[in-house]
C-alpha positions in Angstrom: -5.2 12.9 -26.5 -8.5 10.9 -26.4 -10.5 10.8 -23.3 -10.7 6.5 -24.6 -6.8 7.0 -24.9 -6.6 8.6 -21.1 -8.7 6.3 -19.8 -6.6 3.3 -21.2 -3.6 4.6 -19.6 -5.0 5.2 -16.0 -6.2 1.6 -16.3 -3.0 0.2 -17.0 -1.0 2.5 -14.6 -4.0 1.4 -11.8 -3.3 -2.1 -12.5 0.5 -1.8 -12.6 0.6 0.6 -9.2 -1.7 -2.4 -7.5 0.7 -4.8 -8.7 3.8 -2.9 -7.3 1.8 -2.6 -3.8 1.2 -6.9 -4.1 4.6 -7.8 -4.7 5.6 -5.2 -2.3 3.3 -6.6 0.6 4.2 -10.1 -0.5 8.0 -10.0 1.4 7.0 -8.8 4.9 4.0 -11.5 4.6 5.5 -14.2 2.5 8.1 -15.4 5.8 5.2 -15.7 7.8 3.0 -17.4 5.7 5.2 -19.9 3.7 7.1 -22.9 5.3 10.2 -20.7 5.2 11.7 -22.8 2.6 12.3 -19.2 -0.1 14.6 -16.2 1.5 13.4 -12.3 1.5 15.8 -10.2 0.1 14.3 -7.5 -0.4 13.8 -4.2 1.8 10.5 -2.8 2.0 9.4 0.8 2.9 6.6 0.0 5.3 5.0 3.3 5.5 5.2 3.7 1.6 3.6 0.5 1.2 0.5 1.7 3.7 0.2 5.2 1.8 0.5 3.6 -1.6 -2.3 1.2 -0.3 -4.2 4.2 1.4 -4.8 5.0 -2.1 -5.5 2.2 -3.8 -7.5 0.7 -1.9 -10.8 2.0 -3.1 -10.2 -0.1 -6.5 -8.6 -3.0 -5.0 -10.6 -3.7 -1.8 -8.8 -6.6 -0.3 -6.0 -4.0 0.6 -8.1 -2.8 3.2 -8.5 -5.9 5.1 -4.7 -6.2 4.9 -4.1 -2.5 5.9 -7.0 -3.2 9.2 -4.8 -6.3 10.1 -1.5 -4.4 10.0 -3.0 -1.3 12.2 -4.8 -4.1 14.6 -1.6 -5.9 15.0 1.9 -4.7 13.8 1.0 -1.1 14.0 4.0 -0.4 16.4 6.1 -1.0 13.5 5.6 1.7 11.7 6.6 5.7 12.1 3.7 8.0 12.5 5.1 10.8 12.0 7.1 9.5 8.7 4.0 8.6 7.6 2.6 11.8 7.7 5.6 13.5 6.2 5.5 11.3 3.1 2.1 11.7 2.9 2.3 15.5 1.8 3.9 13.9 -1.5 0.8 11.8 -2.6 -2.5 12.6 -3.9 -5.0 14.8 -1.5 -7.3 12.2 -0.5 -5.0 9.8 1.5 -4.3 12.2 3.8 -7.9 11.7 5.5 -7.5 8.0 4.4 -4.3 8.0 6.4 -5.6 9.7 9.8 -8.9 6.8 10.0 -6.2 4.3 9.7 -4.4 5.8 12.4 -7.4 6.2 14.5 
C-alpha cells in the first residue's frame, strides 16, 4: 500500500474516531446545555469517552478544554482505577496523558 494511500486512511479514521468522541460527549452535555426540550437515550461509557479523548486530543484541541472542565468539576464521577485498567488496551501514549489528567 502507498504511504499517500496510508495516509488517506489515518485521515479519515482520525476524523471518524473524533466524530465518535463528539457525538459521544454530546449526551452527557446536551441535558445540561439545551432547554431540555430533546431526551438522552443513550448510555455513555464515561471513562472510555476520557481515554478515547486522552488520545485525540493532540489533533483536536478543543477536547482538552472539555476534558480540564470534566477533571475541575465532575471528576468524582468517574472510576480511577477503571480508567487505568482500560487504559492498558489503548495506544502507549495516553497512559502518561491519563496520569496529568488525573493529577
Amino acid at each position: 500500500m502507498s504511504r499517500e494511500t496510508l495516509d488517506n486512511i489515518r485521515r479519515v479514521a482520525l476524523r471518524a474516531a473524533i466524530d465518535v468522541a463528539w457525538a459521544q460527549w454530546s449526551c452527557p452535555t446536551h441535558r445540561t446545555a439545551s432547554s431540555g426540550t430533546r431526551r438522552v437515550s443513550s448510555i455513555v461509557d464515561a471513562e472510555a469517552l476520557v481515554l478515547l479523548s486522552l488520545c485525540l486530543c493532540d489533533d483536536e484541541r478543543r477536547l482538552r478544554d472539555l476534558l480540564a472542565v470534566l477533571a475541575k468539576s465532575h471528576s468524582k464521577l468517574l472510576s480511577v482505577h477503571r480508567m487505568q485498567h482500560l487504559g492498558e488496551r489503548f495506544p502507549d501514549e495516553v497512559l502518561p496523558k491519563l496520569h496529568r489528567f488525573a493529577s
